[in-house]
KEMARZA-597318 format. One line per 3 residues: number of its first residue (from 1); their letters; for each residue x, z, y of N, C-alpha, C. Coordinates in Angstrom, 2 decimals. Each point is the difference from the previous one (the first is absolute). Layout:
NUM) a) X/Z/Y/X/Z/Y/X/Z/Y | ...
This chain:
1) xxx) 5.67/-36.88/93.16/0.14/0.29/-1.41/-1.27/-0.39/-0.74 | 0.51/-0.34/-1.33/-1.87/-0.08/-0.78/0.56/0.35/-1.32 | -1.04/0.72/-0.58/-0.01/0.24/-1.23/-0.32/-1.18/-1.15
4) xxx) 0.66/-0.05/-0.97/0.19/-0.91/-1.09/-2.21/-0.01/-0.02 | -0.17/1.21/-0.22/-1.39/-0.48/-0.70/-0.84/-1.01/1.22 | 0.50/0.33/1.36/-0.86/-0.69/0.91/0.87/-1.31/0.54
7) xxx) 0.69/-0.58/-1.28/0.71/-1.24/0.53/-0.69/-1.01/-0.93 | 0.26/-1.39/0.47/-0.22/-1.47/-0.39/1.50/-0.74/0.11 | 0.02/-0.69/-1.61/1.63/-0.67/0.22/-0.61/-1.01/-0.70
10) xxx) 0.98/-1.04/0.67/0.34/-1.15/-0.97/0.30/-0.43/-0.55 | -0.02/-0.61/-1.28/1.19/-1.04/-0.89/-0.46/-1.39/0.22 | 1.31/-0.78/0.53/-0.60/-1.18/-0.23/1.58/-0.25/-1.26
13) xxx) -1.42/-1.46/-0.51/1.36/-0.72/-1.45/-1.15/-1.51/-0.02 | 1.16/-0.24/-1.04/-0.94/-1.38/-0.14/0.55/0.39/-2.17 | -0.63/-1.22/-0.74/0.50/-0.55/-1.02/1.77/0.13/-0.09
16) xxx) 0.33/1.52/-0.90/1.55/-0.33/-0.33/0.34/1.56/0.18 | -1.09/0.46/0.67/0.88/1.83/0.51/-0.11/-0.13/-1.32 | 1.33/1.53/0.47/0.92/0.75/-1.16/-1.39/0.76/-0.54
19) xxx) -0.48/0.18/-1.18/-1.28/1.01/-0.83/0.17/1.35/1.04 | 0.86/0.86/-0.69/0.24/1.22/0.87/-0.33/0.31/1.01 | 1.05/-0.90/1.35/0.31/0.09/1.14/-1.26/-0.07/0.83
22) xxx) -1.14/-0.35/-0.52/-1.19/-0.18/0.45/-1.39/1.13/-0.49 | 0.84/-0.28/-1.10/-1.03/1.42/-0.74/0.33/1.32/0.09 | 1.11/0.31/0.01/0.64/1.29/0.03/-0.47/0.28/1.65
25) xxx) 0.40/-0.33/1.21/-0.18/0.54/0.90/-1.49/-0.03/0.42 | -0.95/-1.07/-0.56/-1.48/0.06/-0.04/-0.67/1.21/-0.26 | 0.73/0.16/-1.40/-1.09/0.82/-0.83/0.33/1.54/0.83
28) xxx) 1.31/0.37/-0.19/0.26/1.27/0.98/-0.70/0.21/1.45 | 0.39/-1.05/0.95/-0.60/0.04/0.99/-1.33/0.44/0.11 | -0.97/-0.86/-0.57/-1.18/0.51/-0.57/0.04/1.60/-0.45
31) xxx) 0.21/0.30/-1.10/-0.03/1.58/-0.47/0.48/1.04/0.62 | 0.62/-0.12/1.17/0.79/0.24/0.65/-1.15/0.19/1.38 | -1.32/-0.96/-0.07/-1.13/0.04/0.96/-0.37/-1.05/1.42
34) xxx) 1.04/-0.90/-0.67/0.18/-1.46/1.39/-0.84/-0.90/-0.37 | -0.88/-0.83/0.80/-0.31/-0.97/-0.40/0.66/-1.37/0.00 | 0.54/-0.53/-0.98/0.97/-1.08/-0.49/-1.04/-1.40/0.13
37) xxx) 0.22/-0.81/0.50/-0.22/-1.53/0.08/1.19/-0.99/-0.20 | -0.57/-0.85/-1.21/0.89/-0.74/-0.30/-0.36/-1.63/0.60 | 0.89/-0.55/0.57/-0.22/-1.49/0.81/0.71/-1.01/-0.91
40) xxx) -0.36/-1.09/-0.32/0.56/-0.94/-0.19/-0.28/-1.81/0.91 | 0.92/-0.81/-0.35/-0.14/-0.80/0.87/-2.02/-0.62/-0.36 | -0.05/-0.16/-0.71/-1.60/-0.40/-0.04/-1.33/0.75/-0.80
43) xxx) 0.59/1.66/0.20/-0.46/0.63/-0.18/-1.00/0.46/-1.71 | 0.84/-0.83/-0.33/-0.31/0.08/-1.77/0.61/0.83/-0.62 | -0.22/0.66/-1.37/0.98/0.46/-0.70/1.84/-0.75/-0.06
46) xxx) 0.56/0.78/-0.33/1.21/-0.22/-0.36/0.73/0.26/-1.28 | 0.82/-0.56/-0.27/0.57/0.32/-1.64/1.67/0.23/0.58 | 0.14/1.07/-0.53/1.48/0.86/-0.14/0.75/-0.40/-1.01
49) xxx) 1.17/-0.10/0.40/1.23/-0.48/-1.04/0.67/1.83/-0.75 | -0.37/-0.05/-1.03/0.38/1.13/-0.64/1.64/0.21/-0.57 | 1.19/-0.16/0.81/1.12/0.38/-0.43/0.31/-1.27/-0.40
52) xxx) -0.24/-0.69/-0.92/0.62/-1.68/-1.16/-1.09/-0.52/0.15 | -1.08/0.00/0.48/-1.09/-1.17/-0.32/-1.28/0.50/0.49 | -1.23/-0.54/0.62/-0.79/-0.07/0.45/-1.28/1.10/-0.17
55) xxx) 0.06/0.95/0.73/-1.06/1.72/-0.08/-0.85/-0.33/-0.43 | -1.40/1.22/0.89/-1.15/-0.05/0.33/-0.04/-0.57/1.67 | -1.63/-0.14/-0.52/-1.08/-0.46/1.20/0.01/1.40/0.89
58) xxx) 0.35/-0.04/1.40/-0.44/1.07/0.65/-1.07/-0.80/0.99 | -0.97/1.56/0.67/-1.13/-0.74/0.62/0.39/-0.36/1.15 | -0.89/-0.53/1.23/0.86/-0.38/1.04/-1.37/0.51/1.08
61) xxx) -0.12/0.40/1.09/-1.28/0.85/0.99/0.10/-0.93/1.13 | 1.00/-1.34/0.16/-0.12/-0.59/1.10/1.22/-0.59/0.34 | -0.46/-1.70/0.60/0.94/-0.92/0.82/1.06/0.85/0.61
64) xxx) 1.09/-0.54/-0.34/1.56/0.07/1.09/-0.48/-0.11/1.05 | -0.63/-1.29/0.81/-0.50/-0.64/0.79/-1.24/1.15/0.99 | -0.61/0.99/-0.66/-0.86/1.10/0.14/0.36/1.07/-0.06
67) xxx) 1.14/0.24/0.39/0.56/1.35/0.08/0.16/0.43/1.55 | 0.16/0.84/0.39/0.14/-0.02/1.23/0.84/1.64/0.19 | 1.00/-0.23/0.37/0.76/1.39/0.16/-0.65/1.42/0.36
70) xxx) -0.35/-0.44/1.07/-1.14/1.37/0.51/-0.51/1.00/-0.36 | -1.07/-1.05/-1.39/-0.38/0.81/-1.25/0.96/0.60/-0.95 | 1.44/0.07/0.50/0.70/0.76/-1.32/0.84/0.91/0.44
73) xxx) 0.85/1.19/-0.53/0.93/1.01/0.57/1.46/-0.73/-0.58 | -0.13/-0.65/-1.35/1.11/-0.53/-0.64/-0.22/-1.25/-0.46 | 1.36/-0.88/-0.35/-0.37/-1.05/-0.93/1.37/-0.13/-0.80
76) xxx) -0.94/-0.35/-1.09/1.11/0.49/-1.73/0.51/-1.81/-0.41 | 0.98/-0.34/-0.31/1.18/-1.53/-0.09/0.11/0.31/-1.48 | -0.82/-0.41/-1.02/0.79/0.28/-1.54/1.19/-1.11/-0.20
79) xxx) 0.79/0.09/-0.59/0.57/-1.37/-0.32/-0.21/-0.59/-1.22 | 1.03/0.02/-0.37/-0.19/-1.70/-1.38/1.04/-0.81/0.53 | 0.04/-1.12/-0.40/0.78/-1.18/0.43/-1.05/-0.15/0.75
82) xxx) -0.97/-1.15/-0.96/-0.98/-0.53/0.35/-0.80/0.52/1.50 | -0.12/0.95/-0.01/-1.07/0.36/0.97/0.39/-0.12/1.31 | 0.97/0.74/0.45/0.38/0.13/1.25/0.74/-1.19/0.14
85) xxx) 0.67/-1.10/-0.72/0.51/-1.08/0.55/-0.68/-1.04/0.00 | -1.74/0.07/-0.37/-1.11/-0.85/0.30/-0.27/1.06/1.72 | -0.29/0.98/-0.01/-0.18/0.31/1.21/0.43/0.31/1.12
88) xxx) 1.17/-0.38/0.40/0.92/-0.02/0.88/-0.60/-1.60/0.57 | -0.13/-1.26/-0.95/-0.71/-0.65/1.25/-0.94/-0.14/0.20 | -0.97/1.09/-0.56/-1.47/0.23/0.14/-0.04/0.26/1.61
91) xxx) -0.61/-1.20/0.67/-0.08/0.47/1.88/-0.81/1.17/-0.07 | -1.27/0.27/-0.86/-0.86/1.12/-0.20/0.28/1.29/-0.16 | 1.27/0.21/-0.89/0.72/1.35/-0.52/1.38/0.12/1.22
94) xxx) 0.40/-1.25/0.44/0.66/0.15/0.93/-0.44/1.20/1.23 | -1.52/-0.74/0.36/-0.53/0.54/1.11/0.11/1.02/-0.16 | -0.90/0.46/-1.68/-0.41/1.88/0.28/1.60/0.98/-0.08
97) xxx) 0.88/-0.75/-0.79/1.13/0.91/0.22/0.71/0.32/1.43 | -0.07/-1.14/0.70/0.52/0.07/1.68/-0.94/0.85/0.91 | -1.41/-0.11/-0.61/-0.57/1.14/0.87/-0.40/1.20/-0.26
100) xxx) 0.27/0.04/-1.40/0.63/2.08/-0.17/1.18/-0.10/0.10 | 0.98/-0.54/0.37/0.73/0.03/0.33/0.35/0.52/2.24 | -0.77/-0.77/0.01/0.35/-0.11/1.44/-1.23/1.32/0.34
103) xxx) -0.92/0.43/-0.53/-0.98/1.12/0.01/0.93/1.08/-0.25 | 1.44/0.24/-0.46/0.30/0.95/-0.73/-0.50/1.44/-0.92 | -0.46/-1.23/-0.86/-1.11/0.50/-1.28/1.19/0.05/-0.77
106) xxx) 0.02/0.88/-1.13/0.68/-0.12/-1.62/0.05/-1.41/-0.45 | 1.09/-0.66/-0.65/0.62/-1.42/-0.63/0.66/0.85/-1.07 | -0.78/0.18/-1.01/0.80/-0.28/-0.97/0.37/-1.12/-1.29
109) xxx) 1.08/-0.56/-0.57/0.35/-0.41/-0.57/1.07/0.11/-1.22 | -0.52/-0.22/-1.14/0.61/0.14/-0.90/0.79/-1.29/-1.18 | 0.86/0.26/-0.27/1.31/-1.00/-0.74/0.08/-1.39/0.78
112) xxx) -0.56/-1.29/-0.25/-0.19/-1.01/0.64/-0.87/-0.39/1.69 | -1.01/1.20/-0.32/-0.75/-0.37/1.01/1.09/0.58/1.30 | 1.02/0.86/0.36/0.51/-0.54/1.28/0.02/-1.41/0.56
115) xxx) -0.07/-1.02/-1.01/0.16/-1.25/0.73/-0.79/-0.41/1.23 | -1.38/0.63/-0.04/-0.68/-0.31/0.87/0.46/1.10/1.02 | 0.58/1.21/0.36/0.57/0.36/0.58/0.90/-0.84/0.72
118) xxx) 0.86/-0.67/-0.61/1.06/-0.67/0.58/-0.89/-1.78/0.67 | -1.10/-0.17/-0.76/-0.01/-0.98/1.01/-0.60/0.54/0.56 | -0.64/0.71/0.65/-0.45/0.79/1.31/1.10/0.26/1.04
121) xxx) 1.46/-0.20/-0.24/1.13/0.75/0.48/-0.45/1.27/0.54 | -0.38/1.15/-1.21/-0.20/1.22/0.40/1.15/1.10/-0.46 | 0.98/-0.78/-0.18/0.99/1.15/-0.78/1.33/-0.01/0.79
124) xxx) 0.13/-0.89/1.26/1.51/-0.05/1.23/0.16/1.10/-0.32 | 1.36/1.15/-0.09/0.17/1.23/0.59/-0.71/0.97/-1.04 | -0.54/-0.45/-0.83/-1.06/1.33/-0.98/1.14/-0.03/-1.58
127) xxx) -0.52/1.36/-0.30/0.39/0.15/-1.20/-0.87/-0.26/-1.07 | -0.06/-0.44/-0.78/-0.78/-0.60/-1.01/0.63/-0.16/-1.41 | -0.67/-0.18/-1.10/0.40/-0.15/-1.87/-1.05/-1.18/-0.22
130) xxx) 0.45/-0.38/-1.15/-0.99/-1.10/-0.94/0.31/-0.43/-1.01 | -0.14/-0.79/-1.04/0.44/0.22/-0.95/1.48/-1.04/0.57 | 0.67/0.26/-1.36/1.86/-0.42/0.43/-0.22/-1.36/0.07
133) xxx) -0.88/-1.45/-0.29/0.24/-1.05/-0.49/-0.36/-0.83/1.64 | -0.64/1.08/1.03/-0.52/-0.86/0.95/1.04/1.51/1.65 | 1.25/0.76/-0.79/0.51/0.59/1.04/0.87/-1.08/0.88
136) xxx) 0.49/-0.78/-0.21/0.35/-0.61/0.78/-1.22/-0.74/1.54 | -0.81/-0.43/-0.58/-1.18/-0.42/0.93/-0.06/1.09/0.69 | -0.53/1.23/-0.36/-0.34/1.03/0.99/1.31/0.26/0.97
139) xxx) 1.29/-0.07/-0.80/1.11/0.54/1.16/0.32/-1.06/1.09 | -0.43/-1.62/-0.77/0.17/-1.24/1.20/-1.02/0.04/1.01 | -1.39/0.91/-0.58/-0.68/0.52/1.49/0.55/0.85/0.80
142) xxx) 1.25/0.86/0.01/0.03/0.57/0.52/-0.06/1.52/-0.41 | -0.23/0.37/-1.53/-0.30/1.25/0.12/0.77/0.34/-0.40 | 0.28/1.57/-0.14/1.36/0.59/-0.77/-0.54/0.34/-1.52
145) xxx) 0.16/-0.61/-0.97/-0.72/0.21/-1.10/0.64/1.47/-1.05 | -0.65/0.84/-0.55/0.30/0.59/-0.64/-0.45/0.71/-1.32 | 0.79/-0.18/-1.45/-0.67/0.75/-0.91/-0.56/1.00/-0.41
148) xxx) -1.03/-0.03/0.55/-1.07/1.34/-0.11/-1.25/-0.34/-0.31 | -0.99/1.00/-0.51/-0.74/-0.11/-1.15/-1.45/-0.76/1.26 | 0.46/1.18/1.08/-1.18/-0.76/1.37/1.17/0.24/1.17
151) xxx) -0.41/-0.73/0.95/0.42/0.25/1.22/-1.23/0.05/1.08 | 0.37/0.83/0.71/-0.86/-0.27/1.44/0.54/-0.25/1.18 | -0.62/-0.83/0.79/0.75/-0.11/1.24/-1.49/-0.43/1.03
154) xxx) 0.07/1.05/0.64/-1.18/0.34/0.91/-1.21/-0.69/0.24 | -0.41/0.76/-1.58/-1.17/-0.76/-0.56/-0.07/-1.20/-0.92 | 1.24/-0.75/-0.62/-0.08/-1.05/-0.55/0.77/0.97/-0.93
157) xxx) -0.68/-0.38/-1.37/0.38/0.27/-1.14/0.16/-0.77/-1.19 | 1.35/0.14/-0.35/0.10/-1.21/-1.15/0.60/0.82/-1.40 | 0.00/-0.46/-1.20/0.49/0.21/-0.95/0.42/-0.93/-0.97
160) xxx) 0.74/0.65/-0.91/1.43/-1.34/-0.83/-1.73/-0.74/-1.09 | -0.58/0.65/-1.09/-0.21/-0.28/-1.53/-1.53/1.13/-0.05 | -0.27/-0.77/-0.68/-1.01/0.93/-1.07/-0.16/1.04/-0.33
163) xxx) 1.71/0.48/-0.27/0.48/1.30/-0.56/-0.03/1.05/1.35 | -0.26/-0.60/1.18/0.27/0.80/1.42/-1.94/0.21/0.23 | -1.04/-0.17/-0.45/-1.02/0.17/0.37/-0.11/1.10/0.35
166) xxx) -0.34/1.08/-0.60/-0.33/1.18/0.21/0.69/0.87/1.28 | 1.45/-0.35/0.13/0.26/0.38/1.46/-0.51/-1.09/0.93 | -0.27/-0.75/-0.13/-0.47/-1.09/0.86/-1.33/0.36/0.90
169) xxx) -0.70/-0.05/-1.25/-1.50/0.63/0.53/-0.23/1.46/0.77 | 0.89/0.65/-0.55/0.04/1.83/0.62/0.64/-0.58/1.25 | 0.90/-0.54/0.12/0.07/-0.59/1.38/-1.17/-0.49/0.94
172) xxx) -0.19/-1.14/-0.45/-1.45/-0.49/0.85/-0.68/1.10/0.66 | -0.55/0.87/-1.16/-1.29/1.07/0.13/0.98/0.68/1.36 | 1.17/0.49/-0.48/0.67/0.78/1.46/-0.17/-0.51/1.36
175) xxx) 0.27/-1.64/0.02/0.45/-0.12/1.21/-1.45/-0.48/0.17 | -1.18/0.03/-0.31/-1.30/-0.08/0.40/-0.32/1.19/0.59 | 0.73/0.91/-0.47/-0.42/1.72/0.57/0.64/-0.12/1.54
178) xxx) 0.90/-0.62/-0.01/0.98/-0.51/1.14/-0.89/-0.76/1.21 | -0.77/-0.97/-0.53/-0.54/-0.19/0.92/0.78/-1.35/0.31 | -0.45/-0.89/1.34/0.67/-0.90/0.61/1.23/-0.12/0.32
181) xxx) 0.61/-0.98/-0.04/1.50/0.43/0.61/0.36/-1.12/0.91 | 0.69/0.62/1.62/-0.19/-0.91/0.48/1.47/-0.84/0.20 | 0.13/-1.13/-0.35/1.12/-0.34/-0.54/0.18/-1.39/0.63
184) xxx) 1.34/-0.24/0.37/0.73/-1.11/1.04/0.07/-1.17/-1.22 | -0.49/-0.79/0.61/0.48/-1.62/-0.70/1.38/0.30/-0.80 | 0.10/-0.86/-1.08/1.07/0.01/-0.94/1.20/-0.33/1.76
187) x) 1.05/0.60/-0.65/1.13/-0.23/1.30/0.26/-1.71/-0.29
């Protein structure tokens, strides 16, 4: 088990996350007493797509490429269009998701970012949500998809929208209290 204040999570994004989906579970996480690191592919700031058109600058603490699972209890998937379907063939974001993954660390993901879930094929046999425009992808991985605000499935956590943050994140913080989970390859 670990307590939220004595955890380290991740976000990785590139240019395109959803404003929110990145900030909302940041800023909580944080106040909440975690230390949050944000990765991008070349470790620069990033600019968020705000709903119709192009956010803010969020900061960025370090390379995709420089992440290393070990150092984290969780790692946070914002979506967007943009973001997660530049990083799905990021080999870099590939890596770190397959090995909190295969660490059975916390994956969470929110609206779009399952995609990188699914190219991981981490969802065979799991129950999982995302937003409606990419449910088909998640169910052709294999998962049983369903409308709910979050889902969990032993330790992977996903949610539909924006509007689902706040259970999203009270999630995270839980299944960090949870601890590791030790969990069989997608079927």
């Amino acid at each position: 088990m670990a307590d939220i204040k004595n955890s380290r999570i991740l976000i990785i994004a590139t240019n395109g996350f959803e404003q929110k989906e990145l900030e909302v579970p940041r800023d909580k996480l944080r106040e909440a007493g975690a230390k949050v690191d944000v990765a991008s592919p070349d470790g620069k700031a990033i600019m968020g797509w705000d709903e119709k058109d192009w956010g803010s600058e969020a900061e960025v603490d370090l390379k995709i490429a420089d992440a290393r699972s070990g150092d984290y209890h969780a790692l946070v998937i914002p979506g967007g269009v943009l973001n997660p379907d530049k990083l799905r063939v990021d080999e870099d974001a590939m890596r770190v998701v397959k090995s909190f993954l295969a660490e059975g660390k916390i994956v969470a993901a929110v609206c779009h970012g399952p995609w990188l879930l699914v190219q991981a094929d981490a969802l065979k046999g799991r129950h999982a949500t995302s937003y409606k425009s990419i449910r088909k992808d998640v169910e052709n991985a294999g998962a049983h998809w369903v409308d709910e605000e979050v889902v969990v499935d032993n330790g992977i956590i996903t949610s539909r929208n924006p509007g689902d943050l706040d259970a999203f994140t009270s999630k995270i913080i839980e299944e960090i209290g949870e601890g590791r989970h030790q969990r069989q390859a997608a079927e």
